[in-house]
C-alpha positions as CSV (number, residue, x, y, z in Angstrom):
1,X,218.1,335.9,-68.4
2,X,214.5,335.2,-69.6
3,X,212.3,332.7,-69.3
4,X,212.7,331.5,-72.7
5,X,216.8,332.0,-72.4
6,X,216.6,329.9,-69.5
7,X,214.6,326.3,-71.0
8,X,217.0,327.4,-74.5
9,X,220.5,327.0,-72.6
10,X,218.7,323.6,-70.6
11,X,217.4,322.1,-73.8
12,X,221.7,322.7,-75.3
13,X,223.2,321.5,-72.2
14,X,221.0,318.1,-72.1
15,X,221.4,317.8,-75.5
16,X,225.4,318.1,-75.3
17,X,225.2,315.7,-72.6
18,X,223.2,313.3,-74.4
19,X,226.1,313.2,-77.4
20,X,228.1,313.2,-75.3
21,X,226.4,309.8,-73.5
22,X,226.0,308.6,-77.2
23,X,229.3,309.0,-78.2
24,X,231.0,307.1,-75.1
25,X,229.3,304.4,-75.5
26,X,230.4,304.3,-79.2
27,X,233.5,304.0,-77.8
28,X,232.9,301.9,-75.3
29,X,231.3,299.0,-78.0
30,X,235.0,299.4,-80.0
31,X,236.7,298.8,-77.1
32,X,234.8,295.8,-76.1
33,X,235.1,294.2,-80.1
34,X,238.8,294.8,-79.4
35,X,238.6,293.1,-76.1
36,X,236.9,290.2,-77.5
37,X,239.5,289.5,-79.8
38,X,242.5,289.6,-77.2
39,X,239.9,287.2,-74.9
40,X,239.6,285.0,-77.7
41,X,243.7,283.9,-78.5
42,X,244.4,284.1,-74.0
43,X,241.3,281.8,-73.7
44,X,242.8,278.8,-76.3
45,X,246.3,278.7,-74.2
46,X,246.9,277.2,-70.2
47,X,247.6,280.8,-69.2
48,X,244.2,281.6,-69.0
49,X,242.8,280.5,-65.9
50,X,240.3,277.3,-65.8
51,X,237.7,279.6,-65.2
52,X,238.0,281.0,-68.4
53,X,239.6,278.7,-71.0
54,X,237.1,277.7,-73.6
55,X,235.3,280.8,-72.5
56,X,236.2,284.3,-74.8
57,X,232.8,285.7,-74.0
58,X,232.9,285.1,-70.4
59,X,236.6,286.9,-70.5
60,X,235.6,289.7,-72.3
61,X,233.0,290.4,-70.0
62,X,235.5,290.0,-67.2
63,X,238.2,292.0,-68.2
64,X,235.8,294.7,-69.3
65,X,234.2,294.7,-65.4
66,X,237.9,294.8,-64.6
67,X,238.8,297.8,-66.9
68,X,236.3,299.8,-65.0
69,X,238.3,299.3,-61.9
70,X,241.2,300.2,-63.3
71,X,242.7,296.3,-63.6
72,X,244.7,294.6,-66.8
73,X,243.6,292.4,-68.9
74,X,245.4,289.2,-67.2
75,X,244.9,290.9,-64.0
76,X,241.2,291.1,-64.6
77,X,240.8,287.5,-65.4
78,X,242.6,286.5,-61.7
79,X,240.7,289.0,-60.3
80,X,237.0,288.0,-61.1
81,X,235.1,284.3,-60.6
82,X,232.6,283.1,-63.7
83,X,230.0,282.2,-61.5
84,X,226.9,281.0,-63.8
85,X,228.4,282.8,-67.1
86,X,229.1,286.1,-65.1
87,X,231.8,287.6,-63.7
88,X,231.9,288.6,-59.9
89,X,234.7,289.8,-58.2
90,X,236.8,287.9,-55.1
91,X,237.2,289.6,-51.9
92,X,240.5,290.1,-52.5
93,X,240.2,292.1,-55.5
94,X,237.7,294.2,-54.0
95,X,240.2,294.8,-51.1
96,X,242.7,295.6,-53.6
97,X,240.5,298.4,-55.2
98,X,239.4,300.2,-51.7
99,X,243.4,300.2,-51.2
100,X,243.9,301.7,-54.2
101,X,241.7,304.5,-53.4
102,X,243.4,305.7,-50.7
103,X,240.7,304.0,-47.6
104,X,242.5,302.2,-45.8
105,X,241.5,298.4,-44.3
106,X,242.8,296.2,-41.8
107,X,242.2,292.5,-40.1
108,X,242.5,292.9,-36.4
109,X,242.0,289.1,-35.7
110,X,240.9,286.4,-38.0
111,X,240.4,282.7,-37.0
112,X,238.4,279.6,-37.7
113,X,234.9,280.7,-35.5
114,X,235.3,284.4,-36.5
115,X,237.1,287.6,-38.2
116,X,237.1,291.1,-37.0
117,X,238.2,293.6,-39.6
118,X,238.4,297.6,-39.4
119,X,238.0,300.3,-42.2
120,X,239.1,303.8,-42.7
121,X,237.3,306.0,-45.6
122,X,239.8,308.7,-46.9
123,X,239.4,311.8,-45.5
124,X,237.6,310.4,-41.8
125,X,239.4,310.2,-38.8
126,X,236.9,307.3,-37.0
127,X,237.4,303.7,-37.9
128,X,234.8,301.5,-38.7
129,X,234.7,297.9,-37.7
130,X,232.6,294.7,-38.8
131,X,233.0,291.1,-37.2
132,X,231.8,287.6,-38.6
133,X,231.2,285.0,-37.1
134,X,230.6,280.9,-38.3
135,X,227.7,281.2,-36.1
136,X,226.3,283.6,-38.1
137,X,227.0,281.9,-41.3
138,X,225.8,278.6,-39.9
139,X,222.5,280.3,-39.3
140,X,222.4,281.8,-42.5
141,X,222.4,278.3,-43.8
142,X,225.9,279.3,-46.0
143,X,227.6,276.8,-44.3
144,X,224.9,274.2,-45.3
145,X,225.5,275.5,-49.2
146,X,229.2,276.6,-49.3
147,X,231.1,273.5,-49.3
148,X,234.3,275.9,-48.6
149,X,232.6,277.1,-45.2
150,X,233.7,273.7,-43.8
151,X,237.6,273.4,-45.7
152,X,238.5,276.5,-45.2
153,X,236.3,278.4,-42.8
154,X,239.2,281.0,-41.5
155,X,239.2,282.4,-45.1
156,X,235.2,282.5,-45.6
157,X,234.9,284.8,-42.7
158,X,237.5,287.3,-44.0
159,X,236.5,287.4,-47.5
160,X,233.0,288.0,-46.1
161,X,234.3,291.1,-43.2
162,X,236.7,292.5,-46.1
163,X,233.2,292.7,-48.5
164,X,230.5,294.5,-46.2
165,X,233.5,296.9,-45.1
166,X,234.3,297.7,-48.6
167,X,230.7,298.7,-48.9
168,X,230.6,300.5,-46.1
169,X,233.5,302.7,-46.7
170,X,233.9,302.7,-49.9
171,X,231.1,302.0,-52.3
172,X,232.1,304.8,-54.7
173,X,235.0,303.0,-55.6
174,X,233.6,299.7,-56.3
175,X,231.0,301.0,-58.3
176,X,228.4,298.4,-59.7
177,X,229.6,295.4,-58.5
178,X,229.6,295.3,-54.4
179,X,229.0,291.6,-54.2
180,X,232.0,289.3,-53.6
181,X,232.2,285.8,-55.4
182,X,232.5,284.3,-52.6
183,X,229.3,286.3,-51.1
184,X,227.3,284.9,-54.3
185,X,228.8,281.4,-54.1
186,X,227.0,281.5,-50.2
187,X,223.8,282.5,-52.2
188,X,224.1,279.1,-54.3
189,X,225.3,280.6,-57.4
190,X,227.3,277.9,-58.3
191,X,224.6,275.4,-57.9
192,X,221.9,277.1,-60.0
193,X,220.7,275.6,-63.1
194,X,222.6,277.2,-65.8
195,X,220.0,277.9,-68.5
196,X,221.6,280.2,-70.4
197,X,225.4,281.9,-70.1
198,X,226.1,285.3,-70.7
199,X,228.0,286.4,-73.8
200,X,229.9,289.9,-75.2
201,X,226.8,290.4,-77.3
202,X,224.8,290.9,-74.7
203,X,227.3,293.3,-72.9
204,X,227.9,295.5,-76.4
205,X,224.7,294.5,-78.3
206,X,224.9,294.3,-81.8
207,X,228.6,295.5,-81.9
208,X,229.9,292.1,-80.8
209,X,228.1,289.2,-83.1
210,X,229.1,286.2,-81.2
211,X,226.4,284.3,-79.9
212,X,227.0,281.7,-76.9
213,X,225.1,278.4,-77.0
214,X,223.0,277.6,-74.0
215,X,223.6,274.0,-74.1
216,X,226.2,272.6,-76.9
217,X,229.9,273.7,-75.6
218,X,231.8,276.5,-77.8
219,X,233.9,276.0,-80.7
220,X,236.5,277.6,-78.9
221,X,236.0,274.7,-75.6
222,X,235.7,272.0,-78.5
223,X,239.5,273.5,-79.8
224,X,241.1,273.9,-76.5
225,X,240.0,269.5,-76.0
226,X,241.4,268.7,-78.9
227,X,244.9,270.6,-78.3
228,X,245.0,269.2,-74.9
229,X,244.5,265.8,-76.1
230,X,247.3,266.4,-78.7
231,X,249.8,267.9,-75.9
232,X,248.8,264.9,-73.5
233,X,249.2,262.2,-75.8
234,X,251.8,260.5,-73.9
235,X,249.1,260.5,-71.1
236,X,246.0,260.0,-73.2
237,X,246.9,258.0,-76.0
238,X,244.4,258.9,-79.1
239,X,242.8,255.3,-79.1
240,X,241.6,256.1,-75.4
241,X,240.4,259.7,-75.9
242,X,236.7,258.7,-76.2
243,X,236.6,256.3,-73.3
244,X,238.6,259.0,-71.5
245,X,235.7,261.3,-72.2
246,X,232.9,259.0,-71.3
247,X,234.6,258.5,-67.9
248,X,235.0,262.0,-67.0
249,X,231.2,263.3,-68.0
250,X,229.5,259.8,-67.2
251,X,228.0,259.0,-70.7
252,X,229.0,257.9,-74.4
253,X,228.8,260.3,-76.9
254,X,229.8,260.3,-81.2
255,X,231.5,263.7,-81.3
256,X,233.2,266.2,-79.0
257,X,230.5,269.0,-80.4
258,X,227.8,266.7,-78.5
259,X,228.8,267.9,-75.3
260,X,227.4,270.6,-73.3
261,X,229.4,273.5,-72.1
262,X,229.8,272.0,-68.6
263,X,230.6,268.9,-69.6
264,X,233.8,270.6,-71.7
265,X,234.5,272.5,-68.8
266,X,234.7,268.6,-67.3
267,X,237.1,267.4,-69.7
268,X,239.6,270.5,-69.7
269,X,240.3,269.9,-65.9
270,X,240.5,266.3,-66.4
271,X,242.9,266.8,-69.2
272,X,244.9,269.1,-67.4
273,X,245.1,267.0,-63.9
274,X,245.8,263.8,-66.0
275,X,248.9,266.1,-67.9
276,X,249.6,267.3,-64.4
277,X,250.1,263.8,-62.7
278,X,252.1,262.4,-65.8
């Protein structure tokens, strides 16, 4: 084959690839306008988790991470945390995807001052182990940000072995997102200044047009208030609802669509617990 043959065949076969690029992401942007609507009805009812409710962009963007690893929809949502607008998977799940590729994991001791966990890639015959320790949180200064260091310290330590194993046997098979949420809460992720969330439009670009505000809360937070109030009214009776609100977020305000997205987020749990206690 010639020279010229040669850079012809190269010049087709990126080319090819390039459609080929081109074209799943085309289908990758209908899939996610498709997602967006299914996020959008599971978000308004109590079967989406708190995390989410309110929150159709911050699903979509969840279950798409999850479709990646092969999870459901509803699985998706119970599998990933919406730390600061984006979605970051537990330990657990990425435990459950290292299963699922055939590696193979195991907890040889877990307690309150430390966890020792062993891994297995597919195909190697050597086990790898990783132990944690509080001390070594403590002098991370995790322990000092993570509130759940201190209530629950026996579970910190495994979620943080299970997520350097999985990295270190199996980082092929959890792709782009090797942090655990618990591994970014340690980091202060929830404590961060939110200035502005994520939103499907900036996972699809301009195949999604739903913008998120950065302040006010969502229309869809604002409608998922107002049927809580109206399920709770036995609870909450309408006359009340505005004090109610003003309790929970610490301020007077005219209208629900003054409140920031955080503040909603406020008044969905507070909803819900006072429904709960009824």
């Amino acid at each position: 084959m010639t020279e010229i043959a040669m850079r012809t065949e190269q010049a087709a076969a990126v080319e090819t690839y390039r459609e080929s690029s081109i074209a799943r992401l085309q289908a990758w942007a209908e899939q996610a306008v498709a997602v967006r609507q299914m996020a959008e009805g599971i978000c308004s009812t109590s079967f989406a988790p708190k995390a989410y409710r309110g929150k159709p962009d911050e699903a979509t963007a969840a279950i798409l991470a999850g479709a990646e690893l092969g999870l459901d929809p509803m699985a998706s949502l119970r599998a990933f945390d919406d730390l600061m607008g984006t979605p970051a998977p537990k330990a657990i799940t990425l435990r459950a995807v290292v299963l699922a590729a055939g590696h193979k994991l195991r907890i040889v001791e877990a307690n309150e001052r430390h966890c020792i966990i062993e891994g297995l890639r597919l195909g190697d015959t050597e086990w790898q182990r990783r132990e944690w320790t509080i001390d070594r949180a403590a002098r991370a200064g995790y322990v000092a940000k993570n509130p759940k260091w201190k209530t629950d310290p026996e579970a910190m330590l495994v979620a943080r072995a299970t997520s350097e194993m999985a990295r270190w046997i199996a980082s092929d098979a959890i792709m782009g997102m090797p942090y655990a949420a618990e591994e970014l809460a340690d980091a202060g992720a929830e404590t961060t200044p939110i200035t502005r969330r994520v939103s499907a439009a900036d996972i699809v670009g301009t195949a999604v047009q739903h913008a998120v505000p950065s302040a006010t809360a969502s229309l869809d937070q604002i409608e998922l208030i107002r049927t809580l109030f109206t399920r709770h009214e036995d609870t909450i009776a309408p006359g009340t609802q505005r004090a109610f609100v003003a309790t929970v977020i610490g301020h007077d305000l005219d209208q629900l669509t003054d409140l920031t997205v955080d503040e909603a987020d406020k008044v969905i749990d507070a909803i819900d617990k006072a429904g709960d206690q009824a």
